[in-house]
Every structure is written in structure tokens, then in C-alpha cells.
CHARMM internal coordinates of N, CA and C (Angstrom, degrees):
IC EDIT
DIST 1 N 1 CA 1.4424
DIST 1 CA 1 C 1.5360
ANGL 1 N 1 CA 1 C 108.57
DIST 1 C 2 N 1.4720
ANGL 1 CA 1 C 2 N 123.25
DIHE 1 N 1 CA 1 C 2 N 108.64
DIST 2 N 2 CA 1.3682
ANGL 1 C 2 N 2 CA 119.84
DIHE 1 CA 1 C 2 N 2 CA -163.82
DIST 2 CA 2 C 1.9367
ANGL 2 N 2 CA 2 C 87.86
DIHE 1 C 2 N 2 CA 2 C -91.11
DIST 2 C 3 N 1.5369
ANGL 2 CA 2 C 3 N 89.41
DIHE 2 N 2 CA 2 C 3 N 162.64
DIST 3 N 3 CA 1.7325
ANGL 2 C 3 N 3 CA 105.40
DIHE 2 CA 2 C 3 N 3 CA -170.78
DIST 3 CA 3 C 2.1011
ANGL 3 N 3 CA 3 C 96.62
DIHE 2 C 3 N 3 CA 3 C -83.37
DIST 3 C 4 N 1.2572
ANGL 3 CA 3 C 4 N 114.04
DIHE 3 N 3 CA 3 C 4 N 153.58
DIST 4 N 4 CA 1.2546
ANGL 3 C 4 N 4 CA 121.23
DIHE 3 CA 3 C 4 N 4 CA 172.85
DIST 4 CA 4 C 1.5256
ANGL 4 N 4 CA 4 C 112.76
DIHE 3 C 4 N 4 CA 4 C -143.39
DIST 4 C 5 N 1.4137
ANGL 4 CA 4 C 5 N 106.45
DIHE 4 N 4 CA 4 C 5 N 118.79
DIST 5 N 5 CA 1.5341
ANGL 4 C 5 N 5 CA 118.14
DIHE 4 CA 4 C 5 N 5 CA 145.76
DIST 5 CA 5 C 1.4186
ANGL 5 N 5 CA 5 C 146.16
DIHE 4 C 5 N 5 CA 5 C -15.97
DIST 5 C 6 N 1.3976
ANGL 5 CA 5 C 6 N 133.56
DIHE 5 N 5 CA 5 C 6 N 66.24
DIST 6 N 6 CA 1.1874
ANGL 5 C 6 N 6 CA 127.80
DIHE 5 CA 5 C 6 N 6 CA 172.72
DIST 6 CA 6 C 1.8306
ANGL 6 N 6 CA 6 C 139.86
DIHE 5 C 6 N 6 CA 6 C -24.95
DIST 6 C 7 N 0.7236
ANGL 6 CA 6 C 7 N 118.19
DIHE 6 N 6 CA 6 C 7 N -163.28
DIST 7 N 7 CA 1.7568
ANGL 6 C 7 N 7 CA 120.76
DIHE 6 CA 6 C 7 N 7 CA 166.61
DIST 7 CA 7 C 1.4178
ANGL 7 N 7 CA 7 C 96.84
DIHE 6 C 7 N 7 CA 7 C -108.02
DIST 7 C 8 N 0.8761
ANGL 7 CA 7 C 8 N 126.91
DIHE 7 N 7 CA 7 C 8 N -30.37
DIST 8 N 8 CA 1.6286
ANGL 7 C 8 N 8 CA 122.29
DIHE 7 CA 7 C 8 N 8 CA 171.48
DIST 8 CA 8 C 1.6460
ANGL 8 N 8 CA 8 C 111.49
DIHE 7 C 8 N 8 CA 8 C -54.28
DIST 8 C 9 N 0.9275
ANGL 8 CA 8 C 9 N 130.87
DIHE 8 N 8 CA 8 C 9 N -10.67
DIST 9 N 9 CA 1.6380
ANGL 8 C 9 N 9 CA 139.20
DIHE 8 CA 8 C 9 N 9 CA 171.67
DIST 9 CA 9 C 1.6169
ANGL 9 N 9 CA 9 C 115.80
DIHE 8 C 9 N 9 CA 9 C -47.74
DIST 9 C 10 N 1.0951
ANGL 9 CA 9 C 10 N 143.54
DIHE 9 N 9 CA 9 C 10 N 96.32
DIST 10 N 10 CA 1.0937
ANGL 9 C 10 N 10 CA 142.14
DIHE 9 CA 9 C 10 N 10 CA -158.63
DIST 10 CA 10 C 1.3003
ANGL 10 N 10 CA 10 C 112.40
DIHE 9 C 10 N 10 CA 10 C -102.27
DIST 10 C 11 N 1.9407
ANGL 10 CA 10 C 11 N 115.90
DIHE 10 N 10 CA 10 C 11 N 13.68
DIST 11 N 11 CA 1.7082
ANGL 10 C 11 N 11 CA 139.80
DIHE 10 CA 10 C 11 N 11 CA 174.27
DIST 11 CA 11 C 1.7678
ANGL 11 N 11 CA 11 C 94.00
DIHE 10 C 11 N 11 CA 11 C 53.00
DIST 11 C 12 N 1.4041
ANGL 11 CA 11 C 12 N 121.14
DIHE 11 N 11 CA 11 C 12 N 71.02
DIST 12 N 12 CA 1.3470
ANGL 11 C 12 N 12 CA 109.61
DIHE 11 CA 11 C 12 N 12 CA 173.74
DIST 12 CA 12 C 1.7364
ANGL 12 N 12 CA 12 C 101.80
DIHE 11 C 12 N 12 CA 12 C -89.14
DIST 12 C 13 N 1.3242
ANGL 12 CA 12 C 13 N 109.71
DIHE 12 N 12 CA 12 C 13 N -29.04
DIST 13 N 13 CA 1.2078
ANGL 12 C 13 N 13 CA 111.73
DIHE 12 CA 12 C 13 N 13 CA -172.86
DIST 13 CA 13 C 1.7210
ANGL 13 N 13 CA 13 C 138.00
DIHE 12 C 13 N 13 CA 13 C 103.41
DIST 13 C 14 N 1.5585
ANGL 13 CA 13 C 14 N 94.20
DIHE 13 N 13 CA 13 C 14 N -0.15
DIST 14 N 14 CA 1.3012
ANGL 13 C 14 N 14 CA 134.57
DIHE 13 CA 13 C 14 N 14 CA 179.38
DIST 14 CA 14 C 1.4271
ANGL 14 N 14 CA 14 C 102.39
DIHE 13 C 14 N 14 CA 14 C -34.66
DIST 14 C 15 N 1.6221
ANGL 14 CA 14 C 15 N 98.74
DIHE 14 N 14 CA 14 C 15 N -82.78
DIST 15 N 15 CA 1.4797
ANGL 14 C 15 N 15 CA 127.08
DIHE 14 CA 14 C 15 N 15 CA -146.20
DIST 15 CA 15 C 1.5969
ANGL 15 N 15 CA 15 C 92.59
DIHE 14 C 15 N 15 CA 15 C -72.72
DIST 15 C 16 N 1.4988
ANGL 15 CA 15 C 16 N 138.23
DIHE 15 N 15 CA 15 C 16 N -34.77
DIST 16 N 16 CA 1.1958
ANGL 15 C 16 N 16 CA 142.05
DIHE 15 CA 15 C 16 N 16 CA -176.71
DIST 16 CA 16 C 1.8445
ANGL 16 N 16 CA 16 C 92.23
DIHE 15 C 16 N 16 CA 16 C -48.66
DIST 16 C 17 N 1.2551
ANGL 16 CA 16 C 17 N 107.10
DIHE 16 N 16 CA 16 C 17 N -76.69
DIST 17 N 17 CA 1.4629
ANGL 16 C 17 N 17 CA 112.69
DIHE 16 CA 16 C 17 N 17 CA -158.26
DIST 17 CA 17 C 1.6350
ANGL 17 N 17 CA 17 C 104.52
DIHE 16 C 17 N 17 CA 17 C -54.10
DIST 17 C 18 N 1.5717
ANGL 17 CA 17 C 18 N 122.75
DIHE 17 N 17 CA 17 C 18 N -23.61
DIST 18 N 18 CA 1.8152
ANGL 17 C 18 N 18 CA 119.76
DIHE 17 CA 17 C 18 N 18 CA 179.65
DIST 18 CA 18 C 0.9769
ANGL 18 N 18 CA 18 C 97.21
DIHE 17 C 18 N 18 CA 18 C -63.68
DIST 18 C 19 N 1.7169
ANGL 18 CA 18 C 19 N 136.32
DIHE 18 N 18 CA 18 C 19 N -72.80
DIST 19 N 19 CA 0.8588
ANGL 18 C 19 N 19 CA 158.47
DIHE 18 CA 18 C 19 N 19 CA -91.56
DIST 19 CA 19 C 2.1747
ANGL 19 N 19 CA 19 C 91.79
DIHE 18 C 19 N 19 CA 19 C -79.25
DIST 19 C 20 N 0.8748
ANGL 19 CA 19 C 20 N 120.12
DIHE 19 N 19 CA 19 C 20 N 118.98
DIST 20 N 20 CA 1.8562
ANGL 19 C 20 N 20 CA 114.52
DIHE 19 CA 19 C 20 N 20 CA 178.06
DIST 20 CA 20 C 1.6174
ANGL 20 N 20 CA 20 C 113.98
DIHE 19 C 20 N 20 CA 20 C -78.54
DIST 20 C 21 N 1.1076
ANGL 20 CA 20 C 21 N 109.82
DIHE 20 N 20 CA 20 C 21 N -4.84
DIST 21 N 21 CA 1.3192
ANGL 20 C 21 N 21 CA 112.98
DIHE 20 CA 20 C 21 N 21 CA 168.40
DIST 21 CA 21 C 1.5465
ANGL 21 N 21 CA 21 C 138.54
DIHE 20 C 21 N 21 CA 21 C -122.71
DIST 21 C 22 N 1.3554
ANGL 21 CA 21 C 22 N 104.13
DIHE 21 N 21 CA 21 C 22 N 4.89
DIST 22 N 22 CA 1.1771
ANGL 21 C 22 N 22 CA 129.95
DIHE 21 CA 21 C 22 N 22 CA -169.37
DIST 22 CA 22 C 1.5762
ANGL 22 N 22 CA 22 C 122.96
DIHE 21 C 22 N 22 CA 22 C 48.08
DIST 22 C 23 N 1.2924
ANGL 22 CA 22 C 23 N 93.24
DIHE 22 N 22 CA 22 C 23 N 49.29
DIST 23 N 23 CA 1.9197
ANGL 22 C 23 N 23 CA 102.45
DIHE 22 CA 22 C 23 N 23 CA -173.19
DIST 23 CA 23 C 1.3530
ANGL 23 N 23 CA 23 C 97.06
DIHE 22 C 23 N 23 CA 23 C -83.49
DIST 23 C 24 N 1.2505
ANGL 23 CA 23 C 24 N 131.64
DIHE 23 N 23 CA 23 C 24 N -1.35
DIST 24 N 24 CA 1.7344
ANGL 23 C 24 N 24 CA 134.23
DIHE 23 CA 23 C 24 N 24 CA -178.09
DIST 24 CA 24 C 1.8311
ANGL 24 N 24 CA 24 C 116.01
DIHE 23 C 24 N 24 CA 24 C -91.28
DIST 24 C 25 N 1.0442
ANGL 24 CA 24 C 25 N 107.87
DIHE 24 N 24 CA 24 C 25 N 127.05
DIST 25 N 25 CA 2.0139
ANGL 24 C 25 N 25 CA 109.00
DIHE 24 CA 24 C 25 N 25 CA -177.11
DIST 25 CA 25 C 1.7066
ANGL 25 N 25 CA 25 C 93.10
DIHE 24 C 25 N 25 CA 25 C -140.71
DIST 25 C 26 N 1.3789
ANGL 25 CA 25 C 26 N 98.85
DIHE 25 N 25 CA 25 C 26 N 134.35
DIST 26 N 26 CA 1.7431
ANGL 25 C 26 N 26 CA 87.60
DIHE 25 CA 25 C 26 N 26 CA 156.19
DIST 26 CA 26 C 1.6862
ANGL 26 N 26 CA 26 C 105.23
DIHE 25 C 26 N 26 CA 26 C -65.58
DIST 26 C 27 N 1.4556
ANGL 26 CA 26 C 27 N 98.55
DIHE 26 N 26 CA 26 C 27 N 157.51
DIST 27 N 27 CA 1.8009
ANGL 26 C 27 N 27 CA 116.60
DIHE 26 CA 26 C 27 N 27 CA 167.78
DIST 27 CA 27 C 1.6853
ANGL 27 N 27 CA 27 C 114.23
DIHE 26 C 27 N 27 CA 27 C -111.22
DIST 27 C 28 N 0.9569
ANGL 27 CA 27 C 28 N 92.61
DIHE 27 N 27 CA 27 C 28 N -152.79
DIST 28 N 28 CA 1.7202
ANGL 27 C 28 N 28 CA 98.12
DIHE 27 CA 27 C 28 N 28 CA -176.12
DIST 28 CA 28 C 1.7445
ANGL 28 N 28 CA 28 C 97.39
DIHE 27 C 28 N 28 CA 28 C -84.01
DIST 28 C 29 N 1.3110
ANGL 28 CA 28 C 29 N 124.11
DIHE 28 N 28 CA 28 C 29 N -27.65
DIST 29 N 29 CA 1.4630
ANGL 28 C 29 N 29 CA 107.66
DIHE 28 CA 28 C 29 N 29 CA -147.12
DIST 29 CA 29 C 2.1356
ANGL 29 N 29 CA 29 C 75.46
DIHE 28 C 29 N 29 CA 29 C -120.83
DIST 29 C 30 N 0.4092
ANGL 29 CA 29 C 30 N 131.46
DIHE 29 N 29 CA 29 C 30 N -87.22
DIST 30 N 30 CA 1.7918
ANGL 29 C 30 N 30 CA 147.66
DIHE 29 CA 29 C 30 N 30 CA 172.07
DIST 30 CA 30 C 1.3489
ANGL 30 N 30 CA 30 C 106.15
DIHE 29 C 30 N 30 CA 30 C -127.03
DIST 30 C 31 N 1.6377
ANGL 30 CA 30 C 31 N 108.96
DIHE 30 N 30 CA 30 C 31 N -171.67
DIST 31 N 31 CA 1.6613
ANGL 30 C 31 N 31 CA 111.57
DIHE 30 CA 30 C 31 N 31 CA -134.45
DIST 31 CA 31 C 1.8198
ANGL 31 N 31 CA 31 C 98.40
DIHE 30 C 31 N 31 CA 31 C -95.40
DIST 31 C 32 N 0.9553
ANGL 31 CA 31 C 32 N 141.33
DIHE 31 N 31 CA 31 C 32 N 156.26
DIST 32 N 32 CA 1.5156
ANGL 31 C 32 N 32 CA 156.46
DIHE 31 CA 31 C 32 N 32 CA -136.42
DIST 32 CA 32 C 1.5723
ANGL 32 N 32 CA 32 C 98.53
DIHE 31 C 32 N 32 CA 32 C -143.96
DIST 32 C 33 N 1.5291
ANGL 32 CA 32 C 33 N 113.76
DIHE 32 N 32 CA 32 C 33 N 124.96
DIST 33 N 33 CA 1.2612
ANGL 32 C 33 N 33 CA 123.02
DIHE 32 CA 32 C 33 N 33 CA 156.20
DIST 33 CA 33 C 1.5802
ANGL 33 N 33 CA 33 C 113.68
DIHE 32 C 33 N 33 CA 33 C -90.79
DIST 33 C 34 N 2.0347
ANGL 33 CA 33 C 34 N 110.14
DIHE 33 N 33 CA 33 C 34 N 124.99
DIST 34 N 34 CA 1.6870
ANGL 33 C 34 N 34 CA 84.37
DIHE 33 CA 33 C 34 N 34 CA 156.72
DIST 34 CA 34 C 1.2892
ANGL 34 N 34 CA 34 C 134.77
DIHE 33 C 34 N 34 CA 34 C -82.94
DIST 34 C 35 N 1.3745
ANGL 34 CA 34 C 35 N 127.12
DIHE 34 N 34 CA 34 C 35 N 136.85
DIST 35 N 35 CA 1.6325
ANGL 34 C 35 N 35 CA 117.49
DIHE 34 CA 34 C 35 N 35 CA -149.62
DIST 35 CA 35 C 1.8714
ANGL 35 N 35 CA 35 C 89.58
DIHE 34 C 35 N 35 CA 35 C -71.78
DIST 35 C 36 N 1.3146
ANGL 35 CA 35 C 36 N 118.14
DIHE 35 N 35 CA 35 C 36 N -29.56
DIST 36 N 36 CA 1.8958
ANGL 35 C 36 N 36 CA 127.97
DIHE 35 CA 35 C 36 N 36 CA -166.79
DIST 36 CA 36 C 1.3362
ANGL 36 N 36 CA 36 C 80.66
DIHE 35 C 36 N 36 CA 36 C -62.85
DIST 36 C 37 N 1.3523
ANGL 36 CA 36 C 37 N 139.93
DIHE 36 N 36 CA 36 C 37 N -59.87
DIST 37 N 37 CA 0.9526
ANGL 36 C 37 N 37 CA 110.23
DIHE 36 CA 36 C 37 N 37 CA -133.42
DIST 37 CA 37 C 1.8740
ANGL 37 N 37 CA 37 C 109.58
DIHE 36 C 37 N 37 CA 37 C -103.39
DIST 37 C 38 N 1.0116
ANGL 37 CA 37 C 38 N 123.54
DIHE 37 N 37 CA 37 C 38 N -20.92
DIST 38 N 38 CA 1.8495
ANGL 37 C 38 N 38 CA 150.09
DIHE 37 CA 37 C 38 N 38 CA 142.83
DIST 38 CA 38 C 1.4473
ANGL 38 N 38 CA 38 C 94.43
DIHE 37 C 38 N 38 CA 38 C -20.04
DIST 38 C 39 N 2.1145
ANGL 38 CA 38 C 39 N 95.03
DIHE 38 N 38 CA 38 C 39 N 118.66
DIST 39 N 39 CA 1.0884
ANGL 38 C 39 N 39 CA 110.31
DIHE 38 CA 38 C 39 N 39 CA 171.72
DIST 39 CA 39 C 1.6142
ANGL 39 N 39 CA 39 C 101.81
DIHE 38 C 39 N 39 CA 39 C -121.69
DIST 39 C 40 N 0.9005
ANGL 39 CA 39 C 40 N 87.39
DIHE 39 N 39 CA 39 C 40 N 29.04
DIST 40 N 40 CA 2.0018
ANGL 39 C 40 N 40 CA 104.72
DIHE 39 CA 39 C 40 N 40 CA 158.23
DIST 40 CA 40 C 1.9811
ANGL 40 N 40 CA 40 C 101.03
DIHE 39 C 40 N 40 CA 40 C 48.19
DIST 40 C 41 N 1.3499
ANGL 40 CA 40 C 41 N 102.78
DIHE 40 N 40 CA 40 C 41 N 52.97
DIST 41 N 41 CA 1.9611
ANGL 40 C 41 N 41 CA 95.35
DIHE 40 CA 40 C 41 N 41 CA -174.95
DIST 41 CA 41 C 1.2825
ANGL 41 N 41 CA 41 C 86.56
DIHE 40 C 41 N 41 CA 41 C -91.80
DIST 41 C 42 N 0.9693
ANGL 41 CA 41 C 42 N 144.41
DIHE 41 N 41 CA 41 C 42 N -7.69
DIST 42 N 42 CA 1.6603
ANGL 41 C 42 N 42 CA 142.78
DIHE 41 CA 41 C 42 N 42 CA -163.66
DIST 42 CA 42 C 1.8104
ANGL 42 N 42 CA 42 C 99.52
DIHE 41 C 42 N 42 CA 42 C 48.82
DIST 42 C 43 N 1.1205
ANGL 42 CA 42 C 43 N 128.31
DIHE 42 N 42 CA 42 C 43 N 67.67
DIST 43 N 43 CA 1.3356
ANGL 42 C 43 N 43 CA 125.17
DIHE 42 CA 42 C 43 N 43 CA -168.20
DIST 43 CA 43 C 2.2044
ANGL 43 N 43 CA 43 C 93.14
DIHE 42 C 43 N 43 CA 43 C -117.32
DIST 43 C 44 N 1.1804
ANGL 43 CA 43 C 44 N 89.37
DIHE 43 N 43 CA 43 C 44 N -21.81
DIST 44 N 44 CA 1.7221
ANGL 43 C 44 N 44 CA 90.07
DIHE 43 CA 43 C 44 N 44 CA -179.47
DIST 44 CA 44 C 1.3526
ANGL 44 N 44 CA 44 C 91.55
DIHE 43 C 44 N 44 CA 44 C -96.24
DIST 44 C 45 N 1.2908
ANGL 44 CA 44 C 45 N 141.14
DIHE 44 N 44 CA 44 C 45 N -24.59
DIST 45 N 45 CA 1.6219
ANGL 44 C 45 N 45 CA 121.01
DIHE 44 CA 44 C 45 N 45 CA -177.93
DIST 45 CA 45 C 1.5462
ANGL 45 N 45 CA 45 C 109.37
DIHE 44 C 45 N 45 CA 45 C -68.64
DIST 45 C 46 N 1.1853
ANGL 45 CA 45 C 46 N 116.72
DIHE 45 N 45 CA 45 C 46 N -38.65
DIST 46 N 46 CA 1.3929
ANGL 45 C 46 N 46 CA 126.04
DIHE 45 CA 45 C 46 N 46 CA -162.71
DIST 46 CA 46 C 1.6052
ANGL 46 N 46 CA 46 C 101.92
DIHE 45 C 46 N 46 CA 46 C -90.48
DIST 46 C 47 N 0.8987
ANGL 46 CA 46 C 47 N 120.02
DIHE 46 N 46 CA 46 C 47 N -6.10
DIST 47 N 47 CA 1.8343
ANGL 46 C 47 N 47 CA 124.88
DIHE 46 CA 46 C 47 N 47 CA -177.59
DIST 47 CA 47 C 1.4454
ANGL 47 N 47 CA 47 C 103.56
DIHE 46 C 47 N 47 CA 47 C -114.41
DIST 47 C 48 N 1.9722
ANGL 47 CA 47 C 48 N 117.02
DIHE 47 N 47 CA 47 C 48 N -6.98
DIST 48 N 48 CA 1.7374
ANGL 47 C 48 N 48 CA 99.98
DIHE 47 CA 47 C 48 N 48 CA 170.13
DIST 48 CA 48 C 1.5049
ANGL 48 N 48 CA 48 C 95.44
DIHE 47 C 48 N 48 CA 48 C -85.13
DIST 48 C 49 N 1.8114
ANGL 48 CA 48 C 49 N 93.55
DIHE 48 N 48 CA 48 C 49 N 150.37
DIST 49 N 49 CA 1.6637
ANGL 48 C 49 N 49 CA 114.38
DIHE 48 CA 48 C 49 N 49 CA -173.47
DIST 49 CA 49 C 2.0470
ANGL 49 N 49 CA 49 C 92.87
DIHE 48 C 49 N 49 CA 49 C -84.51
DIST 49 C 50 N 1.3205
ANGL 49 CA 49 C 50 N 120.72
DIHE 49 N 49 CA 49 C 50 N -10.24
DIST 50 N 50 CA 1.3571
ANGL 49 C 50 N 50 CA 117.48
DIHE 49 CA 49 C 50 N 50 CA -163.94
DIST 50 CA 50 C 1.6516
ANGL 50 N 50 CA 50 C 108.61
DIHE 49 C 50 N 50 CA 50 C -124.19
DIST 50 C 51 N 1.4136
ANGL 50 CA 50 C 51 N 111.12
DIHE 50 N 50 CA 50 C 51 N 3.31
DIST 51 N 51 CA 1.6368
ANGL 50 C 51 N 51 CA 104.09
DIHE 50 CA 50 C 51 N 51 CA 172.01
DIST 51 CA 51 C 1.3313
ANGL 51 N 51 CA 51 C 99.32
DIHE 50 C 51 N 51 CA 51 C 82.50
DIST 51 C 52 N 1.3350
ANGL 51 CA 51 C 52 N 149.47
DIHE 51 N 51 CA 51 C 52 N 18.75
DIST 52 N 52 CA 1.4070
ANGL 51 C 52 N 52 CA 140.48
DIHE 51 CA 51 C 52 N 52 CA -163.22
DIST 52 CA 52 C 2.1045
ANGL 52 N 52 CA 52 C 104.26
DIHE 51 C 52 N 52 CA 52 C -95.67
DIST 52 C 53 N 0.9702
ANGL 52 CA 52 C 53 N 76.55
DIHE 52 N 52 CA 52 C 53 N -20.08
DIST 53 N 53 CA 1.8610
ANGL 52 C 53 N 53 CA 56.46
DIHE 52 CA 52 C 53 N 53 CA -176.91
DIST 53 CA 53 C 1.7862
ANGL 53 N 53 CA 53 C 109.96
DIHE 52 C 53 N 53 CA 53 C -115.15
DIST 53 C 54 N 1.0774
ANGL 53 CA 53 C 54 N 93.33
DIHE 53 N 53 CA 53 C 54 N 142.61
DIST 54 N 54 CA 1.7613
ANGL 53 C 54 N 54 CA 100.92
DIHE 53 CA 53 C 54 N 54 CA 159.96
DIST 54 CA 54 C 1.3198
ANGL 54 N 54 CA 54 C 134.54
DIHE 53 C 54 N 54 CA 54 C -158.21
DIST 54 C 55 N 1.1931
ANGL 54 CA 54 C 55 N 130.82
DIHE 54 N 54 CA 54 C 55 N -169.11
DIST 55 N 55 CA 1.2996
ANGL 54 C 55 N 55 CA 108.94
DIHE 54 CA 54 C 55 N 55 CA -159.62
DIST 55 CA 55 C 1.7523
ANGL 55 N 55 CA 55 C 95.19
DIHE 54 C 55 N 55 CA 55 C -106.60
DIST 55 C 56 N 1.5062
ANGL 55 CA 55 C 56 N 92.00
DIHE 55 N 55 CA 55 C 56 N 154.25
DIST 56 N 56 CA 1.8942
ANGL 55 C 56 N 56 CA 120.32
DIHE 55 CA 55 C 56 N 56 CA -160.89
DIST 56 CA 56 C 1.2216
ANGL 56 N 56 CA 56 C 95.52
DIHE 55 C 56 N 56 CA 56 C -47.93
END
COOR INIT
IC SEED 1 N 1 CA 1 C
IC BUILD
């Protein structure tokens, strides 16, 4: 179950730089997990300052 980004994302840029696999990109609206590429450490949930991501 890969983790996903809410609308609550306020693009700080946090979770991009945790992320160990680089499954994190900004998108058009705030920043986008790829679910292919998400090895589910929850290392970007616990490093957003706003609660925005969790798992699917």
C-alpha cells in the first residue's frame, strides 16, 4: 500500500528530500507520490510538518 499526498500539502518540500527512493516530485497542485515506485517506509509521513500524507 504506497503512502499518498492529500490537498492539505502546502509543497514545503520536506517529504521530497526524506523520501530514500525518490518516489516524491512536485505536481501541478502539491507534491505527488509514485505509488510504482513507494517502498512504503513511511519516512515522508513522519517528516510532513502538516500531516499531509498517509498511507492508501
Amino acid at each position: 500500500m504506497a503512502y499518498v499526498i492529500s490537498d492539505d500539502c502546502v509543497s514545503c518540500g520536506t517529504c521530497e528530500g526524506e523520501c530514500p527512493v525518490g518516489a516524491i516530485s512536485q505536481g501541478d497542485a502539491h507534491y505527488e507520490i509514485d505509488a510504482d515506485s513507494c517502498v512504503e517506509c513511511g519516512t515522508c509521513a513522519a517528516a510532513c510538518p502538516v500531516g499531509a500524507i498517509s498511507a492508501e
